[in-house]
NUMARFI-319717 format. One record per residue (C-alpha): z, y, x. Coordinates in steps of 0.001 Angstrom, whole numbers. Layout:
BEGIN
+---------+---------+---------+
:       Z :       Y :       X :
+---------+---------+---------+
:       Z :       Y :       X :
...
+---------+---------+---------+
This chain:
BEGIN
+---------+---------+---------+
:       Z :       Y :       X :
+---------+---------+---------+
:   22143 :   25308 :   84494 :
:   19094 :   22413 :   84323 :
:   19795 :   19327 :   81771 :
:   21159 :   17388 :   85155 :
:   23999 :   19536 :   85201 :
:   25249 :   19460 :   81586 :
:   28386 :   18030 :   81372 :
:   28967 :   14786 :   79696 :
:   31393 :   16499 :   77016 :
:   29193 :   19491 :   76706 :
:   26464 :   16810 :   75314 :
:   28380 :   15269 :   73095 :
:   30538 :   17692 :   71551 :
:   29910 :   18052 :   67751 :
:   31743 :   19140 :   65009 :
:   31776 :   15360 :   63505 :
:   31650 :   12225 :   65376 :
:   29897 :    9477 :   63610 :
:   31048 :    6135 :   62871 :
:   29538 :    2863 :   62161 :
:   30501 :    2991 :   58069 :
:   28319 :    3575 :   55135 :
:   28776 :    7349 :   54385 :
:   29148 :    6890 :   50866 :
:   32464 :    5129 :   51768 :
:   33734 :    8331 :   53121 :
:   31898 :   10988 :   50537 :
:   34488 :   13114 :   48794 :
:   33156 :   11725 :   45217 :
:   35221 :   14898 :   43608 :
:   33207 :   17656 :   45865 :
:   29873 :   15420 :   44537 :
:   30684 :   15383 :   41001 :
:   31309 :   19209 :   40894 :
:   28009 :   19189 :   42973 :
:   26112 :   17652 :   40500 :
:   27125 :   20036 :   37558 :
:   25280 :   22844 :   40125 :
:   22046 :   21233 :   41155 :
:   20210 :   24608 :   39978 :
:   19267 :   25901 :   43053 :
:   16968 :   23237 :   44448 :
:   14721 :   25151 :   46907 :
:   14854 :   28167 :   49036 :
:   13153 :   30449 :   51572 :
:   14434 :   30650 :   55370 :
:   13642 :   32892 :   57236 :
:   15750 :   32728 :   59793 :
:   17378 :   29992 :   61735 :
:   20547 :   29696 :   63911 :
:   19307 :   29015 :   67919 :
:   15697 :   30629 :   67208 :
:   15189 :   34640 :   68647 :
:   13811 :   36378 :   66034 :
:   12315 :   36112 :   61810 :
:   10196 :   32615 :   61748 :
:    6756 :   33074 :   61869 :
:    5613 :   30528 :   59333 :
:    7264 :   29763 :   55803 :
:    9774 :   27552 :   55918 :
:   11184 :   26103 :   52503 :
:   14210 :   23460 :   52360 :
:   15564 :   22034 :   48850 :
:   16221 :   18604 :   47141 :
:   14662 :   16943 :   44431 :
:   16524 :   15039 :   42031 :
:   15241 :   11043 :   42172 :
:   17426 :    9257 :   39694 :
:   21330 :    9304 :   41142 :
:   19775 :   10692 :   44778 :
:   19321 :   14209 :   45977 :
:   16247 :   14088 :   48273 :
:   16334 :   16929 :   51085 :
:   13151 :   18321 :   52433 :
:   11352 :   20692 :   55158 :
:    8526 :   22278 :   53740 :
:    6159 :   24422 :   56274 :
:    3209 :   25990 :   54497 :
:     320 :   25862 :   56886 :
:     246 :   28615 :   59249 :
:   -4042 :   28351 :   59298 :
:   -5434 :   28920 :   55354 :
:   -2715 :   28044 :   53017 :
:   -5136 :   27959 :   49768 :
:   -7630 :   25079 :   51429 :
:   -6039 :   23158 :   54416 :
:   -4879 :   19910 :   53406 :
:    -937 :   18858 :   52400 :
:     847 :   16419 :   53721 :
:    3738 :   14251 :   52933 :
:    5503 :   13454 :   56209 :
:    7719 :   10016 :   56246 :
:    9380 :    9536 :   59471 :
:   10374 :    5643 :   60703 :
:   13602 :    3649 :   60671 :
:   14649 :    2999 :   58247 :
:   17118 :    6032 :   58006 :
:   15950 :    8316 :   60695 :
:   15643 :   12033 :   59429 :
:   12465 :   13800 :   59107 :
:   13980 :   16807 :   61441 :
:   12766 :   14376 :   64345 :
:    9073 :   14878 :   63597 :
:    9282 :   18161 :   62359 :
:   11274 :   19290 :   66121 :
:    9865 :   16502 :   68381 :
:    6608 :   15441 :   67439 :
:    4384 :   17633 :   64956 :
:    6478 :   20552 :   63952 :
:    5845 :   24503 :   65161 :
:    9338 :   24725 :   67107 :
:   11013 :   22561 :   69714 :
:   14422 :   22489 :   72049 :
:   14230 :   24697 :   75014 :
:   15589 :   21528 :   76686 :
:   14767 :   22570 :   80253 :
:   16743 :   25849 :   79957 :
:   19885 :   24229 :   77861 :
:   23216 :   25738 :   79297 :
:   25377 :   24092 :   76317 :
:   26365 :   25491 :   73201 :
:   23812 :   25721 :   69640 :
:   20398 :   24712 :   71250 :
:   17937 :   27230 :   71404 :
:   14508 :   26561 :   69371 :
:   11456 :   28429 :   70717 :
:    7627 :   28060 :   69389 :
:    5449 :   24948 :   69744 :
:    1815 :   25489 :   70459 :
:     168 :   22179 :   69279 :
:    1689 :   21880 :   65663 :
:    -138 :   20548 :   62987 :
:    1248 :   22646 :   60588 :
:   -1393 :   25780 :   62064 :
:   -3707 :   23844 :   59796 :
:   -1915 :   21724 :   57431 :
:    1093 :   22111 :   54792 :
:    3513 :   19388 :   55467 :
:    6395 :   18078 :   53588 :
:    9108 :   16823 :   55929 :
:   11145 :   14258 :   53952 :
:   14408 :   12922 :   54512 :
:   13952 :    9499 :   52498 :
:   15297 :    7070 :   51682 :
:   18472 :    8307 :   50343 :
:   21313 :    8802 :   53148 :
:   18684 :    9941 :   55596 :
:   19214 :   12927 :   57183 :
:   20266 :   15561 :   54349 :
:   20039 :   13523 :   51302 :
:   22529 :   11892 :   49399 :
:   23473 :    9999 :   46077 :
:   25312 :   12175 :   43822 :
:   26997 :    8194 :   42391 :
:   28149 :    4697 :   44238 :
:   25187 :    2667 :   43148 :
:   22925 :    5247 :   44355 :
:   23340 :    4160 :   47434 :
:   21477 :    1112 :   47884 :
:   17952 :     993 :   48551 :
:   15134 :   -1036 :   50099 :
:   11825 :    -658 :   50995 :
:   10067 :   -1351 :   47009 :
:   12920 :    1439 :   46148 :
:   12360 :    4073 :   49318 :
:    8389 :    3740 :   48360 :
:    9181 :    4562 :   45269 :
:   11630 :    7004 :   45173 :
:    8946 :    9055 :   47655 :
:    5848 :    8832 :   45371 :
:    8701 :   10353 :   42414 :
:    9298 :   12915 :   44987 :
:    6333 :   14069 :   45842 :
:    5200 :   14569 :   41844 :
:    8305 :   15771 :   41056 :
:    7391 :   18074 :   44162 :
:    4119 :   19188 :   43402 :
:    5127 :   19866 :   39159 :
:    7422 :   22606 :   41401 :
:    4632 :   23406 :   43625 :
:    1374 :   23818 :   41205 :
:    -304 :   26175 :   43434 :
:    -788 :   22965 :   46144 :
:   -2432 :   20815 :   43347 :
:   -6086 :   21503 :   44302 :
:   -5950 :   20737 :   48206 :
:   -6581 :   17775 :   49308 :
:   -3540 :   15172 :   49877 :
:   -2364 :   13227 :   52555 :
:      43 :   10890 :   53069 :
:    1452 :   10624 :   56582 :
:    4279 :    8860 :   59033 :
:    4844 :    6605 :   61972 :
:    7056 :    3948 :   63031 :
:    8884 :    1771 :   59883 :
:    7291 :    4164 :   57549 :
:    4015 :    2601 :   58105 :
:    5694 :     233 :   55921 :
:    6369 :    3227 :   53388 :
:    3303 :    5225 :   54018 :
:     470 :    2569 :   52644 :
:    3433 :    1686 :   49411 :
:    3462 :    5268 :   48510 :
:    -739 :    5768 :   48628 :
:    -872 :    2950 :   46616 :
:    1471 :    4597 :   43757 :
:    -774 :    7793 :   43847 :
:   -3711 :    5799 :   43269 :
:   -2396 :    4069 :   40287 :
:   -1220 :    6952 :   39302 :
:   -4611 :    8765 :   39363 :
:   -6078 :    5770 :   38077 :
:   -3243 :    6105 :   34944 :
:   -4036 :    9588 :   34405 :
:      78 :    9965 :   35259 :
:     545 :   14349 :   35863 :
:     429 :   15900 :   37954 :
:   -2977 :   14978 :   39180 :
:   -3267 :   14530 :   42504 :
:   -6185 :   15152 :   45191 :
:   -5759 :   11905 :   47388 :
:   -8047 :   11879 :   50130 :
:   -6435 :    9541 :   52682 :
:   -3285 :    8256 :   54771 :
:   -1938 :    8398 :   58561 :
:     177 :    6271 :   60080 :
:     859 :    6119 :   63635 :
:    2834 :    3577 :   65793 :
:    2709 :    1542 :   62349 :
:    5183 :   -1210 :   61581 :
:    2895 :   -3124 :   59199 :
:    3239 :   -6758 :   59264 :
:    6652 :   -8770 :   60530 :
:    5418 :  -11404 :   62409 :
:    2091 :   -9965 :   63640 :
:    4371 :   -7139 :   64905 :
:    6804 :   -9029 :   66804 :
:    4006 :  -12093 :   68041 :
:    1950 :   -9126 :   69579 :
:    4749 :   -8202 :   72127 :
:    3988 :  -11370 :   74241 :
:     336 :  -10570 :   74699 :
:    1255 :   -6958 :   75338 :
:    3596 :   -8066 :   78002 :
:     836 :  -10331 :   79556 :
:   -1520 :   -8006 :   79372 :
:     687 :   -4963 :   81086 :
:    2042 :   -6954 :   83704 :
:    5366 :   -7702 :   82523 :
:    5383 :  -11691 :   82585 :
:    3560 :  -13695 :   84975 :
:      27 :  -15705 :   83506 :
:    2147 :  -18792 :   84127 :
:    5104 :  -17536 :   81934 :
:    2415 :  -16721 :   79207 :
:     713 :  -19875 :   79314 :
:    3751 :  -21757 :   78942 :
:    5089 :  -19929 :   75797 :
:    1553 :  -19525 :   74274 :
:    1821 :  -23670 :   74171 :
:    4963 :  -24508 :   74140 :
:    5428 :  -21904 :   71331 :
:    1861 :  -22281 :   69303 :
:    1384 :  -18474 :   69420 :
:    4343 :  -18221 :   66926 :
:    7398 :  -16243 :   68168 :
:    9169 :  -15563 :   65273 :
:   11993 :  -18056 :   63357 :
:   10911 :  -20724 :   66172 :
:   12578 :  -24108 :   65689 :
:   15888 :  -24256 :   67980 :
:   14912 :  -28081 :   68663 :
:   11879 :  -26613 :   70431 :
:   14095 :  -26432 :   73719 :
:   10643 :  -25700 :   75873 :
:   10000 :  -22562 :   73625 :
:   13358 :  -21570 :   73657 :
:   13933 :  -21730 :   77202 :
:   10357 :  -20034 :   77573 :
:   11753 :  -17009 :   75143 :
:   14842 :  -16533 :   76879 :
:   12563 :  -16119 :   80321 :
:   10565 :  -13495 :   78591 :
:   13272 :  -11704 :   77656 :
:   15176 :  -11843 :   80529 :
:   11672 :  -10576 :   82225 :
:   11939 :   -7386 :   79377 :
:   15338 :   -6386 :   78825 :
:   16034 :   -3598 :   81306 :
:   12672 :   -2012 :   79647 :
:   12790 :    1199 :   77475 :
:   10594 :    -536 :   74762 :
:    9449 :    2669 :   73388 :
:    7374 :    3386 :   76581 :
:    7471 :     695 :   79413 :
:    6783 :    3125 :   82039 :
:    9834 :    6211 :   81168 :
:   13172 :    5481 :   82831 :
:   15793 :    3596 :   80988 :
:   18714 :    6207 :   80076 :
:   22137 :    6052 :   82399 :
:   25199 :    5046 :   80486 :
:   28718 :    5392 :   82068 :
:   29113 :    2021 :   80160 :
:   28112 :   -1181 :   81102 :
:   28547 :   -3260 :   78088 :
:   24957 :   -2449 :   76531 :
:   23746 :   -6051 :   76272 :
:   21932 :   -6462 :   73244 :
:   18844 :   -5008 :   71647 :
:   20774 :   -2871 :   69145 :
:   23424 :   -1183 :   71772 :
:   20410 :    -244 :   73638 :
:   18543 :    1235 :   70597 :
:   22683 :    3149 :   69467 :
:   22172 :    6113 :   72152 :
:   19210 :    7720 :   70343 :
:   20599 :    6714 :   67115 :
:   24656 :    7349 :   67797 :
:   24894 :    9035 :   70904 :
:   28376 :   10092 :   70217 :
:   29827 :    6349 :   70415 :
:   28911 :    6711 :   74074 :
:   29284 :    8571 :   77084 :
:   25654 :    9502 :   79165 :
:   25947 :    8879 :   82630 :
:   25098 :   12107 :   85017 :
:   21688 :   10931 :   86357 :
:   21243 :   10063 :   89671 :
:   18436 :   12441 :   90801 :
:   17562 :   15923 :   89904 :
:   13886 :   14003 :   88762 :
:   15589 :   11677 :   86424 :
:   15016 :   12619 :   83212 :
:   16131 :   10424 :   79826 :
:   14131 :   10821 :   76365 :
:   17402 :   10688 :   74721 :
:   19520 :   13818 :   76331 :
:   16779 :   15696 :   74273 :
:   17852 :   13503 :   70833 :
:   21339 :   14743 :   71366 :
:   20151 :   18136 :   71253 :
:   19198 :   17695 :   67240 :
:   22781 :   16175 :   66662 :
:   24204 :   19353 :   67820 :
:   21821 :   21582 :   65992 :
:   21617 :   20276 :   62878 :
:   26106 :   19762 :   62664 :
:   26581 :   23181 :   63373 :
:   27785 :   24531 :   60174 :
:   25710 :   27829 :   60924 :
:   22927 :   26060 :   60691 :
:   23062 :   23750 :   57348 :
:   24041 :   27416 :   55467 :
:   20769 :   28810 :   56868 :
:   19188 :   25651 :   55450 :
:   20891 :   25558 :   52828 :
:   22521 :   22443 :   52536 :
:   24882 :   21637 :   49548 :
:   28526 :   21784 :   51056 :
:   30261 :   17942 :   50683 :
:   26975 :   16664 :   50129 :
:   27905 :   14654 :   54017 :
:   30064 :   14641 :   55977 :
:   28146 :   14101 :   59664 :
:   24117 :   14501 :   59938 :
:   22651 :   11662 :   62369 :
:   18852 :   11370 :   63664 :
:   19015 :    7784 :   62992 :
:   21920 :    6507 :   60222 :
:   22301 :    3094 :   60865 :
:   24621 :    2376 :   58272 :
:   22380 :    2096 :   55682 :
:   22521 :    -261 :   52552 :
:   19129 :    -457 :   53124 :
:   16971 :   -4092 :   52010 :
:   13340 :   -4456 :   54140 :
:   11874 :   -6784 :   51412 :
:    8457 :   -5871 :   52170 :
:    7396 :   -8205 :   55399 :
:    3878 :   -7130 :   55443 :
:    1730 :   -4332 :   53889 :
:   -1821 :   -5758 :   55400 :
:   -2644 :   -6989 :   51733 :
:   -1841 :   -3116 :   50496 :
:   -3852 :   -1502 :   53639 :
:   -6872 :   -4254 :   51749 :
:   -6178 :   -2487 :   48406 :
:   -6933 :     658 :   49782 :
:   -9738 :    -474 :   51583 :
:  -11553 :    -487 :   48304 :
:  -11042 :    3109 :   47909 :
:  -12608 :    6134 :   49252 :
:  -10005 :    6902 :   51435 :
:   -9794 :    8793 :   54744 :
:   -7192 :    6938 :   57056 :
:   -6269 :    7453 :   60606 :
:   -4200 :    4753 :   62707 :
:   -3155 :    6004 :   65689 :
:    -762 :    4059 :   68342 :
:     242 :    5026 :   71916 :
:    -957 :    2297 :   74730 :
:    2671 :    1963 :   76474 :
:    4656 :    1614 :   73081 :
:    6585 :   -1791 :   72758 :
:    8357 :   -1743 :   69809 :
:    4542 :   -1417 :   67824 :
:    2386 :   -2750 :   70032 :
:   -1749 :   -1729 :   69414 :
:   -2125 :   -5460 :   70309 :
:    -983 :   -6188 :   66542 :
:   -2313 :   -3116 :   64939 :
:   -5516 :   -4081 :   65998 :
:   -5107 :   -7555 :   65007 :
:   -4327 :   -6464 :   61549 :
:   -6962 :   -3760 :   61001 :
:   -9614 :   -6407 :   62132 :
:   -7917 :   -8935 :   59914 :
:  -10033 :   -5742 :   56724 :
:  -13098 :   -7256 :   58208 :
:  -14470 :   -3750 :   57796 :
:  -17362 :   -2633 :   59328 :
:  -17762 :    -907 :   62652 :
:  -19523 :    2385 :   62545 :
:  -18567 :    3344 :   65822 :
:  -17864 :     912 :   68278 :
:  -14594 :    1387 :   71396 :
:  -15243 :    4774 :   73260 :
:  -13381 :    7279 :   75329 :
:  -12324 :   10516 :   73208 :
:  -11929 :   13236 :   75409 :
:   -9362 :   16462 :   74877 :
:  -10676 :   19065 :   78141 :
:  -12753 :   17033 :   79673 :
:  -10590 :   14069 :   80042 :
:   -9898 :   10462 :   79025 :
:   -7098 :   10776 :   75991 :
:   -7395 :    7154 :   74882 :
:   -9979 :    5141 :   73180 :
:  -11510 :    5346 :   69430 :
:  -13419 :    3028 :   66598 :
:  -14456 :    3880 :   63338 :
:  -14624 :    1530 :   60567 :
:  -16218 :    2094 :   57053 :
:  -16559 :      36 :   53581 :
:  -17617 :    1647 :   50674 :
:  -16609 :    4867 :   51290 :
:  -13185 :    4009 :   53033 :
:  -13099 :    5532 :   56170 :
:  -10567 :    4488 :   59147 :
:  -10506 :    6099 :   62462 :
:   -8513 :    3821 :   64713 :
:   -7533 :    6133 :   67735 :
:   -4896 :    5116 :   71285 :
:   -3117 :    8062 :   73355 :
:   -3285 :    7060 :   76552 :
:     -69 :    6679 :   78333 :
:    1765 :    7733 :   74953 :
:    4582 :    5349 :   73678 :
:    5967 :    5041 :   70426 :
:    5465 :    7810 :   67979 :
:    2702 :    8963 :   70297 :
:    2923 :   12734 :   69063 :
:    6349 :   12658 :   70687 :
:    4753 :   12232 :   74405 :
:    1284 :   13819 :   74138 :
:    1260 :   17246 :   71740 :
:   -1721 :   18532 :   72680 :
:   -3179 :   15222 :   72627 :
:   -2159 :   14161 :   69201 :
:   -2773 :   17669 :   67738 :
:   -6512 :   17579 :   68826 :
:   -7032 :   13949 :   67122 :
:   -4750 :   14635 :   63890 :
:   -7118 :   18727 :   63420 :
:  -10332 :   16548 :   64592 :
:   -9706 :   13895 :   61670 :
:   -8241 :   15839 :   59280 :
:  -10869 :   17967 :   59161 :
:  -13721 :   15382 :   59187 :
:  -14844 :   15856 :   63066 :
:  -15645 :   12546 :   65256 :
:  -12975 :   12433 :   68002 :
+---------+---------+---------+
């Protein structure tokens, strides 16, 4: 039976349904206390995995690592190429609070959800050509605490922000690597798309100071990736008018008006101006039926029609349990999120969280996306940390898909020109078989190197829309090749 013909209870059945709540309200502090006394066992091998045919052909490690009052849970895949020489990476994924499972199984891991054969039932994994773990080790980690599989063993632990999550990452990953020695001499990377480009430029920061501290253990920096990157609040948001102009979305007249009416500033705009106002609510009444994260895929069907605002749109992918999918209308229709509810599933199934070994009370319900948080963003912009780095020798990548709305590359461009770096390499095609698979310039200063690379007709978190793509940029720059 194809995905069409799933029924709507067969797609949302799960052991736990998730509600709106912090979890540490509902965390059974006496199951967490006697967890604590027994925090011995903090890593292990799996081999094998519930919904996969078959012993895994790569090594797969899961564990925590105590950061003050949190237990942080991680996916570690040792690469599949040359273990003792490829690079390492710390993977962040975006958010705040979405698990690292999504771009381990949707974006740049080695397995994936037989989606087009799913009959109901555990989902079946099966092998994923393009991952870059067949020539990287990457650490997949659920941070900050209350993402994914980790947890705060107290009440106060709880509570985090963005200053905290950056932190509590860069004491991770030494923590990590004092368990790990034999990964000390290959060359580091820290990666991650979405809100973690946020994170991701934070936590190279730490390592540098810490290098520059002589803090152990040492570590071989050698650069950063972010893709998609939330970097800077109001660049960020101002860029989604000229994307919208640019891709057709509002008319030139709509565009001129809110470019003057609005003096090119979109964000915290004075309620008195009424002809900005008025101009705003046109624009988004222009957007709103859009899937943001590419302008071009299908919306998703709901059997609900009360999904007004921004944030009930975004709750499918995030809580798809609170609502009921809609059977879509043709056998061609096909939503981006029947495939998120897939990992939901998977990773609730009690089968599966023994064969990862996850500590029993440590949650109650796993979610791709928790949105209950107690999570602070008081970091608005990171451009002033991406010029720290800039005086580094530092390998970075930026990467961003050309259809993605919630990050447009209309701001990420604006910001990485805002460096005033120089160009190496000025905008080209980069080509994966012969064809167009978006468009490149390279920047240096002093030894900092950044590759700015789009995926065309990606969206957000490009990797998620074009593997093969993605894979031949991320092995072409990680291994020093021009795209």
């Amino acid at each position: 039976m194809a995905i069409e013909e799933v029924s709507q209870m067969q797609l949302l059945k799960k052991p736990c349904i998730s509600v709106n709540l912090p979890r540490c309200m509902f965390l059974p502090w006496l199951t967490v206390l006697l967890l604590s006394a027994n925090l011995a066992l903090s890593s292990s091998i799996v081999k094998y995995l519930p919904g996969y045919d078959g012993e895994l052909p790569f090594k797969l490690e899961t564990g925590y690592i105590s950061v003050g009052d949190s237990e942080l849970f991680y996916y570690f895949i040792e690469s599949q190429g040359n273990p003792q020489e490829d690079p390492l990476f710390l993977w962040l994924t975006g958010g705040p609070g979405c698990s690292s499972f999504c771009g381990l199984i949707y974006e740049i891991g080695p397995l994936e959800f037989d989606i087009n054969n799913y009959t109901g039932g555990l989902p079946r994994l099966v092998d994923y050509p393009y991952a870059w773990t067949k020539t990287a080790s990457i650490i997949f980690l659920d941070a900050p605490v209350g993402t994914g599989f980790s947890y705060s063993t107290t009440p106060k632990g709880w509570p985090t922000s963005d200053s905290e999550s950056a932190e509590q990452s860069y004491q991770f990953l030494r923590k990590w690597l004092d368990q790990h020695t034999q990964y000390l001499p290959v060359q580091l990377f820290i990666g991650g798309d979405s809100y973690s480009g946020i994170i991701v430029p934070l936590v190279t920061k730490k390592v540098l100071e810490g290098i520059a501290a002589d803090v152990k253990p040492q570590m071989n920096l050698k650069g950063y990736l972010i893709g998609s990157p939330r970097t800077d609040s109001v660049i960020d948001e101002n860029s989604k008018i000229i994307f919208a102009h640019r891709m057709a979305l509002i008319s030139d007249e709509l565009y001129e008006q809110l470019r003057t009416s609005c003096n090119e500033n979109y964000v915290n705009v004075d309620p008195s101006n009424t002809e900005c106002v008025m101009a705003l609510a046109y624009y988004e009444k222009c957007i709103k039926d859009l899937f943001r994260n590419d302008i071009l895929e299908p919306k998703c069907a709901f059997a609900s029609p009360k999904l007004s605002s921004e944030l009930d749109r975004r709750s499918l992918e995030e809580d798809p349990a609170d609502f009921i999918l809609s059977p879509p209308r043709i056998p061609e229709y096909w939503c981006r999120n029947f495939n998120y509810v897939l990992s939901y599933m998977w990773s609730n199934d009690l089968r599966v969280q023994d064969a990862l070994q996850v500590r029993k009370g440590s949650i109650l319900d796993w979610s791709r996306c928790n949105k209950s948080l107690s999570y602070t963003k008081d970091i608005l912009s990171v451009v002033d940390v991406h010029r720290y780095l800039s005086k580094h020798r530092l390998q970075v990548l930026v990467e961003s898909g050309d259809r993605d709305m919630v990050v447009p590359f209309v701001g990420t461009e604006y910001w990485i020109k805002s460096l005033n770096l120089t160009v190496i390499n000025d905008w080209r095609p980069w080509f994966v078989d012969g064809q167009i698979a978006g468009y490149t310039r390279k920047y240096s200063e002093n030894g900092y190197r950044l590759i700015y690379a789009t995926v065309k007709g990606a969206g957000h978190t490009a990797p998620e829309y074009y593997r093969r793509e993605c894979y031949e940029m991320f092995q072409r720059w990680v291994h020093y090749y021009p795209l």
